[in-house]
N, C-alpha and C positions, 0 to 999 in steps of 0.2 A: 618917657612917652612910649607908648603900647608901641608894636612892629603889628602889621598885618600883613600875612602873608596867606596866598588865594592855595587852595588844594583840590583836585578835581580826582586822583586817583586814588582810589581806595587801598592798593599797594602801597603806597607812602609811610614811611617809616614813623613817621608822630602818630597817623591814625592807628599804625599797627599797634603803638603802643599803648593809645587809649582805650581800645579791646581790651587788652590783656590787664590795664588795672581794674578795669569793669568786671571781667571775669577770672581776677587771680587775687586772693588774701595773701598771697606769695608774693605777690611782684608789689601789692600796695606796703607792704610790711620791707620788705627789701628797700623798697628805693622812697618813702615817706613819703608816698603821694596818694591819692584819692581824689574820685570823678564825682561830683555834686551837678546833675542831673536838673535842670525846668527853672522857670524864672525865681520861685518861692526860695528853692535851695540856693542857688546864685547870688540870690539876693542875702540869704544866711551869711553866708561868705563874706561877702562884701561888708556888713553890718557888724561882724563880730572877729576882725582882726585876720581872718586865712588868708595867706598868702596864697595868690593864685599865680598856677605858675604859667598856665593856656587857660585863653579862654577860647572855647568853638562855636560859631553861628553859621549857622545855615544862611545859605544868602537870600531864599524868599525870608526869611526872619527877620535880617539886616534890612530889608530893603523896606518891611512894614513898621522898623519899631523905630528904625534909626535912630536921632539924638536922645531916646529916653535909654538907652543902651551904653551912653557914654561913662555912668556910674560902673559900669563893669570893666569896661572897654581901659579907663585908666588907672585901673587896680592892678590889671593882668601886665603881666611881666609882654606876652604876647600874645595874639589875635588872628586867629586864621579864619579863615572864612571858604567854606566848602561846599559843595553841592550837597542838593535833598535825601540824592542818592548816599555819599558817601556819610554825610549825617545820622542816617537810617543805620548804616553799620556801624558806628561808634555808640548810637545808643541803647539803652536798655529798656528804655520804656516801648511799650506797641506803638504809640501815637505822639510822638517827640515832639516837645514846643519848638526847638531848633538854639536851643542854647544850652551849652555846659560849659562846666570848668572844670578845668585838673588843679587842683588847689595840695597844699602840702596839710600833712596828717597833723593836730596839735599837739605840743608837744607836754601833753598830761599826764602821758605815760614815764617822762622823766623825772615827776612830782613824786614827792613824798605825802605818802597818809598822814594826816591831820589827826593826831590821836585826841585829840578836843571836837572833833566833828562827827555829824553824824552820816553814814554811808549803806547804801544795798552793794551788795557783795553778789555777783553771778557766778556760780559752777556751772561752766559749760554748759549756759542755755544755748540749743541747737537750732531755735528757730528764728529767724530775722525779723520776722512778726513781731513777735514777743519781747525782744532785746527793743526795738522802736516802740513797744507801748509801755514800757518799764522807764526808757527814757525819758518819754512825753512824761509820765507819772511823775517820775523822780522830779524831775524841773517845776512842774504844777507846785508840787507839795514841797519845796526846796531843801531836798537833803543837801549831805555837799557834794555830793559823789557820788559816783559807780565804778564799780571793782569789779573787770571782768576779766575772767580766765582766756589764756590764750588758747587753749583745746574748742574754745566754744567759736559761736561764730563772729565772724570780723565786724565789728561797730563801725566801719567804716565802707563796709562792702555797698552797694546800690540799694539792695532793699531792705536796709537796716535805716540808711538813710532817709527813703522813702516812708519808711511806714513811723520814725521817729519825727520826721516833716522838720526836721533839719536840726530839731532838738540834740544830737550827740555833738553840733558843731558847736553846742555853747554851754556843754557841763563838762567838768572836770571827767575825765574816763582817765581810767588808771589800767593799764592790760598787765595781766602779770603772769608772770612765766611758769609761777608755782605758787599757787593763791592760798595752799593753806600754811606753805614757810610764812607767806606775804602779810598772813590775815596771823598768823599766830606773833609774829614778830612788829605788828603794826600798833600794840598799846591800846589795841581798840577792843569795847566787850563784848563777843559775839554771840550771837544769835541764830540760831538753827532753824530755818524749820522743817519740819518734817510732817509728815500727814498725821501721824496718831505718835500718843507717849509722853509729849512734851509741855512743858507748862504751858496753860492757857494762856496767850499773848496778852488775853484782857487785864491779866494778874502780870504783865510787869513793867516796872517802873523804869521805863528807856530814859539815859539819860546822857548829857552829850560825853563822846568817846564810844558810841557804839553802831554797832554793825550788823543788819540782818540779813543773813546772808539764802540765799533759793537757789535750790540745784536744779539739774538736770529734768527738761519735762518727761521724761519715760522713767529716770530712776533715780529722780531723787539727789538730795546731798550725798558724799561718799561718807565713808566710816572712817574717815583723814578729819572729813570736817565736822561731822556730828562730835569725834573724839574733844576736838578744843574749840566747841561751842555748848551753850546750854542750848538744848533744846527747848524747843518752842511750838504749840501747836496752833492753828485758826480751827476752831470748835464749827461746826457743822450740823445744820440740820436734813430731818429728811434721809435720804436712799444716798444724797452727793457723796461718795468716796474720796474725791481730791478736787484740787483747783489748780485753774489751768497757771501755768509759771505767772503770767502778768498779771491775773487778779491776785493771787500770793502774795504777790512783790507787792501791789496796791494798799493790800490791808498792813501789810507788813509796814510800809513805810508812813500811812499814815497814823500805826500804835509809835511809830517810833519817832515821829515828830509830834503826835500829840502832848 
């Protein structure tokens, strides 16, 4: 049975620390928690096995939504309930529905690569944007996976969350500490790509056990992983020079589950 417990100061040591997994890939990685922000993610949660470990309502929220709140309210380990004000500082959105949860991180990154599966592979993509519409992609077009390097940004931080719309809480994510030991030692046939050089993606035949891997938006794969990948290019018309990391990933994964 859920505990509710009321919080009215913002000094409080639970809320201190809901700040700080909101604003630290440190302390979410550290202590295997993560903040799922508005009803739609909350409700992600609840639907797809997270343990939650707090759940937070604002008390105008509690008091309009009441027993449709109950689905969260008996998942959560516990339940506090806080003013608008102190809500306002735990969240990260400008305009907060008045509900979160601290849920724990899943635990995919303990998984081993499926070398019978087909996977996108991330080199430190830098933008949160990007990592969320890669993941919404990946799941549309149902690779098995994403493989993202741990130098990139945290698939679990708020606006990776957000802009995946809750997608990273129900694909396999594998973080890896060294993605091309990861990606060389994983059985799987990889896939470069790269802007110019590489075989036209049109020209090859994906087939399951392999891995397309996108680097970095400013520069690219490194010369670790272009070395134990075949490269690969997306052909291009017109003046476009390159594409942006997420449409990449898009055409990439859908040559490679075509």
């Amino acid at each position: 049975m859920a505990i509710f417990k009321e919080i009215t100061s913002k000094d409080n040591a639970e809320i201190k620390r809901i700040v700080k997994l909101q604003s630290s890939a440190r302390e979410r990685r550290d202590t295997g928690l993560f903040v799922a922000e508005g009803l739609r993610v909350c409700d992600d949660c609840a639907d797809n096995g997270i343990e939650i470990v707090t759940l937070v309502l604002s008390k105008n929220y509690y008091e309009k939504q009441g027993k449709s709140l109950n689905k969260y309210i008996e998942k959560a380990a516990e339940t506090l309930l806080v003013s608008e004000s102190v809500f306002s500082k735990i969240a990260d959105t400008k305009t907060p529905q008045g509900i979160l949860a601290v849920g724990k991180i899943p635990q995919a990154t303990a998984k081993k690569i499926n070398n019978g599966g087909r996977y996108v592979a991330l080199e430190n993509i830098a933008d949160p944007s990007n990592l969320g519409a890669i993941a919404r992609t990946a799941e549309a077009i149902g690779v098995d996976g994403i493989i993202v390097s741990a130098d990139g940004c945290d698939p679990y931080s708020p606006k990776v969350i957000r802009a995946s719309m809750g997608t990273v809480l129900r694909l396999d994510i594998i973080v890896s500490d060294n993605i091309v030991d990861d990606l060389k030692n994983s059985g799987l046939r990889l896939y470069g790509c790269v802007v110019k050089g590489g075989k036209d993606i049109r020209d090859v035949v994906f087939q399951n056990g392999s891995a397309v891997v996108i680097g970095n938006e400013a520069n690219g794969l490194t010369e670790a992983v272009k070395k134990i990948s075949q490269n690969i290019t997306i052909p291009m018309q017109g003046f476009a020079e390159s594409l942006n990391a997420a449409a990449a990933a898009a055409i990439a994964m859908w040559e490679l589950k075509r």
